[in-house]
N, C-alpha and C positions, 0 to 999 in steps of 0.2 A: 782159334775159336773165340768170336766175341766176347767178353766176361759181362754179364749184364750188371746194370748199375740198379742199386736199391737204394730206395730215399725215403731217409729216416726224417719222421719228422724235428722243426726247429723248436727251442725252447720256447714258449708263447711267453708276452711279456702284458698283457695285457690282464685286466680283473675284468672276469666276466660273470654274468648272472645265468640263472637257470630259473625257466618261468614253464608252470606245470599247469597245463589246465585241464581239470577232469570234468566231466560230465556222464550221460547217462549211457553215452556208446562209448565210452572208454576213457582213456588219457594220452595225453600227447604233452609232448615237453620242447623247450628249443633251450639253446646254448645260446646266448647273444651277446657281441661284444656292441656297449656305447649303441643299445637299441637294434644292432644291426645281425639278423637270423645267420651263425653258422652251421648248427647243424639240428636236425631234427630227429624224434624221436616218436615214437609212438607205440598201442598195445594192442594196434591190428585188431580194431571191435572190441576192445576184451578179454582178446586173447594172450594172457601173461609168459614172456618166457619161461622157462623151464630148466634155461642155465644156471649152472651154480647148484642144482636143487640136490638135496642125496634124498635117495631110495633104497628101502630094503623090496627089492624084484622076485622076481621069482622067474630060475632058469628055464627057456621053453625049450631051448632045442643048443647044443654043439657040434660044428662040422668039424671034419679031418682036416680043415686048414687053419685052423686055431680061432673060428670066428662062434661068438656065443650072442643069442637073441635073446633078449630080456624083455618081460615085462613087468612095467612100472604106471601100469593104470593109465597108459595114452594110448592110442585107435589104434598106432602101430608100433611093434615091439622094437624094442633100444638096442643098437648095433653095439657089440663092444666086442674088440679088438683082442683077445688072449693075447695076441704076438707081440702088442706095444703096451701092456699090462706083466710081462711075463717074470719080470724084479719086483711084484708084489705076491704076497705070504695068499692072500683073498683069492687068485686065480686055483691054486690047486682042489679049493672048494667048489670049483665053478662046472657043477655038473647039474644035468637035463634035471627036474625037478624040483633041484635043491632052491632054497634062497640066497641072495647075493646081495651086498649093500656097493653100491654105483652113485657116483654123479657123474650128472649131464653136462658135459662141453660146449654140445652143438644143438640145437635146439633141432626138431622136426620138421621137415619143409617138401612140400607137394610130398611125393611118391614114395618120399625114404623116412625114417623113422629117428627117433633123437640118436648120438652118437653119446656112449658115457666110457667112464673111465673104474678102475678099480682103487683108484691112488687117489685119496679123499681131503681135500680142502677148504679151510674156511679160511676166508679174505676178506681183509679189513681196508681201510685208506692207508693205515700205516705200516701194517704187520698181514703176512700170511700165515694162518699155521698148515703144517704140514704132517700126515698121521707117519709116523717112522715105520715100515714095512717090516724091518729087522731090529730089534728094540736090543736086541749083543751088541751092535755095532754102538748104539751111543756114544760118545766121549763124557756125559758127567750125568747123574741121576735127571739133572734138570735141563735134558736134550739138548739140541744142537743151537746154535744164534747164526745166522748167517745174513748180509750186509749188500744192499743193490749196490752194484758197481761204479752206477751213476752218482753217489754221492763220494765226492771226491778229496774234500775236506777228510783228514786226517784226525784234526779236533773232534769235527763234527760226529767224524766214524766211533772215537773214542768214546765222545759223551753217550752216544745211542748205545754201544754196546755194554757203556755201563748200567743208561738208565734200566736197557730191557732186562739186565744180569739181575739187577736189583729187582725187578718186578718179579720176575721169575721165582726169586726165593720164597715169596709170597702166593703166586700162584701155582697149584699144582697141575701141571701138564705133561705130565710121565708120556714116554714113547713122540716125539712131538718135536718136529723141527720146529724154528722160528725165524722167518724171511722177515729183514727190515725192508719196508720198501722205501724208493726215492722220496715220496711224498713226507717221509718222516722226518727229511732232513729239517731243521731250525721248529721242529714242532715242540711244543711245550711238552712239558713233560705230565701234566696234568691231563692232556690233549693222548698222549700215550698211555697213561696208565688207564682211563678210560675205556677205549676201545680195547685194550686188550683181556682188560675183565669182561670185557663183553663178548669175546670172542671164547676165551674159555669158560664161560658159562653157556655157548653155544656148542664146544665141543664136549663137555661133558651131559649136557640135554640132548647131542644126537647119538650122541655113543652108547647113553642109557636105553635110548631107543632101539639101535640098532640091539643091542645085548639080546633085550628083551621079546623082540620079531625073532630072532637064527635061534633060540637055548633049544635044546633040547626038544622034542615033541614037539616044535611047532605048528601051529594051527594054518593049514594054507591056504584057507578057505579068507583068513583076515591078511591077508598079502596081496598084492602088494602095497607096502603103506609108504608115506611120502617120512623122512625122518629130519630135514633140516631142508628149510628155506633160506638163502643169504640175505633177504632181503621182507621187509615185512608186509609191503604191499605193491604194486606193479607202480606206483608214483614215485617211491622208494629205491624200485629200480631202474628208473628211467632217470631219475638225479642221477644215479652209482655211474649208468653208462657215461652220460655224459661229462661228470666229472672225470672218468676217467681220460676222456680225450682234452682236457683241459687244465691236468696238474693241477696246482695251489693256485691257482689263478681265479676261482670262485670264490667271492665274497658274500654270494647272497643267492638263497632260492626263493621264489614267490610263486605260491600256491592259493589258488582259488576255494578249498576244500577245506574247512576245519577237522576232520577225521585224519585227512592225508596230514594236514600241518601239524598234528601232535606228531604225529608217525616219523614225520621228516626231521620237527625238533627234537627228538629223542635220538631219531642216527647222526644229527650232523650238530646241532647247539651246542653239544659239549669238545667238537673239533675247532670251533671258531670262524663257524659260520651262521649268518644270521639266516632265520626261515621267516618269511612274511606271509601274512594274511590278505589276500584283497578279495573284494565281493565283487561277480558278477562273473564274465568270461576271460579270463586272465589275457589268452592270445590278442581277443581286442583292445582289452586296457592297453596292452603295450604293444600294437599295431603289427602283432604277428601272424594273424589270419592270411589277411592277401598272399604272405610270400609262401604258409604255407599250403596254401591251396595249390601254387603254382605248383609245387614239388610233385600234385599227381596229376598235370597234364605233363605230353610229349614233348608238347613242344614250347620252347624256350626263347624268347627272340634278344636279337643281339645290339647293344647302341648304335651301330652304323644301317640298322635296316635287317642284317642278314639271320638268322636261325638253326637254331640247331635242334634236333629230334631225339628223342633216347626214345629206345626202346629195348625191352628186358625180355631176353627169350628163352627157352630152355637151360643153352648152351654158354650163352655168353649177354654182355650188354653192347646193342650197338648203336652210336652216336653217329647220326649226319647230320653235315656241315654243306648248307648251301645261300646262296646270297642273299635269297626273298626279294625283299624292297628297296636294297641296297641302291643308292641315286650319287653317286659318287662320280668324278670326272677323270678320277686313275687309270693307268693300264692294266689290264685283265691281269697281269701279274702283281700289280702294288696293291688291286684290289684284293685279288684273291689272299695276297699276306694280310691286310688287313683285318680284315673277317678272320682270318682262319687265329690270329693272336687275340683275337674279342672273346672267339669260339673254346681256346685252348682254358682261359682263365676261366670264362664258365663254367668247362667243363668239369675241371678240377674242383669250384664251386659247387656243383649241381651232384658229383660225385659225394662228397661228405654231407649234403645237405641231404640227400636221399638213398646214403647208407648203402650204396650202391659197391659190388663186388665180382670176385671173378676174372675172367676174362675180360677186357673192352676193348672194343676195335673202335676206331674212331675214322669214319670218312670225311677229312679235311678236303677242303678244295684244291684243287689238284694246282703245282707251284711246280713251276721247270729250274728254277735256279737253286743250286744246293746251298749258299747260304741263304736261303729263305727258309727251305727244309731244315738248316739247321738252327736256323732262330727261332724256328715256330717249337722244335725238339726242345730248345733250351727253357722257351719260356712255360711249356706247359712241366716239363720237370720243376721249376722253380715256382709253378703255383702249388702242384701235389707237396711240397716241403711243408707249406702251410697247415698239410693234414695232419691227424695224430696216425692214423693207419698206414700200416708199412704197403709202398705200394711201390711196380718193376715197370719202367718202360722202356721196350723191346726197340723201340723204334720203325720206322717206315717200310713199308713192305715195297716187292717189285709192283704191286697192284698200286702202290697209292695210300694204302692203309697203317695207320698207324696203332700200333698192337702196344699195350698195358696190361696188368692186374692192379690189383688190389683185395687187400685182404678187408673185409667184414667186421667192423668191432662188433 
């Protein structure tokens, strides 16, 4: 059996900015390294995600195969999963009428409804907390510390696990894992104590919440109410996304909006990053209109003439690759590699730059020689390294087709 290969993305080594420009149909944001648009983001008219968000819901219905519908005040009720919940203490309350406090994973899309979870987190840049389900099992009053793997330094691990040991003494987070994450490695410690006040003043504001929604006699008539947002306004989290696919590597966000730039200076000033003010339309000031207009049409054209097509369908995304205008003097074989390694690199481009996921098939031009199939294989795997998203390439079908995924940040 083939073992499929997964490619993780490389360490970025670059300092990139993040340029937010809002207006009166929304917000949209890019990642850009030295001017040049990696990826984009936006809030779909207006429409805010809903990841990260906790609710106290209200249960509508559970089947015999351990699946519970909730609703949390969206058009369609929230899938949650008992059977991948079933090591939290909250599912055994999880019956037809009752209330339930849930966040959201997966946001809602066409036909299906947000996907949530029962196991409640709040996440920082540097720290996650985590609600302990079994609060016996602690190891010390002042819950668990636990350390990303990726930080590999020894020193480094030492110092962090002192600084947060010492925060901790001062903060009371009873029941309460503590994930240090990667980004925390060489972070001040100013820069840590910071956010993690910020993060337990957030789970003690939601948990208040929640108490207050489930006590006793509750009113169900005022449910379902929203109890923690991660984020304080959709420009807020359109930074979060993007930094996430970019580590320490941002030094600066620039936003158009005085409302959104206090919002922004407030999450990220005291991490040590700078937020700027510019007036007018931010994507023109710094010449990100064009490319992202291109991102909603199909088609894409290639420097030797040739094109490639995306199209998003139910089921999967599918990419074709054909010559167009291509005026070249090669053989139908040198040509067809040529294009098809233009094609491969865009792809991978045009894939993180329009957040694209799923399945993708991708119709290359069709190449009789296997090391050309396999060059084309190698290079379009060593564009996707460039992504932050974990993404699988399956490799060339008997048709001609070459088969990926990619996950969805």
């Amino acid at each position: 059996m083939k073992k499929r290969r997964i490619l993780m993305p490389v360490k970025l080594s670059a300092e990139w900015r993040i340029i937010i420009d809002k207006d009166e149909n929304g917000s949209k944001a890019a990642l850009a390294e030295n001017g040049e648009p990696i990826e984009f983001m936006d809030t779909n008219q207006g429409k805010e995600s809903a990841s990260g968000n906790i609710y106290v819901g209200i249960v509508e219905a559970v089947n015999k195969n351990g699946f519970a519908f909730v609703d949390i005040g969206q058009e369609r009720n929230a899938f949650l999963n008992l059977n991948d919940n079933k090591d939290t203490a909250a599912v055994g309350t999880v019956k037809a009428g009752h209330p339930v406090a849930v966040q959201v994973t997966r946001d809602a899309c066409r036909e299906k409804g947000a996907y949530v979870t029962t196991k409640l987190t709040w996440p920082g840049r540097f720290f996650v907390i985590e609600h302990i389900q079994q609060p016996e099992n602690i190891d010390t009053e002042l819950g668990r510390i636990s350390i990303s793997k990726k930080i590999t330094s020894e020193t480094e691990r030492e110092r962090l696990l002192r600084i947060t040991g010492e925060l901790l003494e001062k903060i009371a987070l009873p029941d309460k894992n503590i994930i240090i994450r990667t980004d925390a490695a060489n972070a001040a410690s100013s820069f840590l104590d910071a956010e993690l006040n910020q993060l337990a003043r957030a789970v003690a504001e939601t948990e208040a919440l929640i108490t207050e929604a489930v006590k006793d006699g509750f009113d169900k008539d005022r449910l379902p109410v929203p109890a923690y947002k991660p984020h304080a306004s959709a420009c807020v989290m359109l930074a979060a996304e993007l930094m996430a696919g970019a580590g320490t590597n941002v030094r600066e966000i620039i936003i158009n909006n005085a409302d959104e730039h206090a919002l922004l200076t407030e999450a990220y000033a005291a991490r040590g990053i700078k937020v700027t003010l510019v007036q007018g339309q931010a994507f023109t000031t710094y010449n990100l209109s064009k490319p992202y207009e291109t991102t909603r049409h199909r088609m894409v054209y290639l420097p030797s003439g040739g094109r490639i097509i995306i199209d998003r369908t139910e089921a999967c995304v599918v990419i074709d690759v054909n010559s167009g205008q291509y005026s070249g003097r090669k053989s139908l074989e040198d040509m067809a590699l040529k294009i098809n390694i233009e094609a491969a690199r865009e792809t991978a481009k045009q894939l993180r730059l329009r957040n694209l996921g799923g399945i993708i098939i991708i119709d290359f031009i069709g190449m009789k020689e296997p090391e050309n199939i396999a060059a084309l294989t190698r290079e379009l795997k060593d564009e996707l390294r460039k992504d932050p998203a974990i993404t699988v390439v399956e490799g060339m079908t008997r048709l001609g087709l070459m088969e990926m995924t990619r996950r969805r940040r």
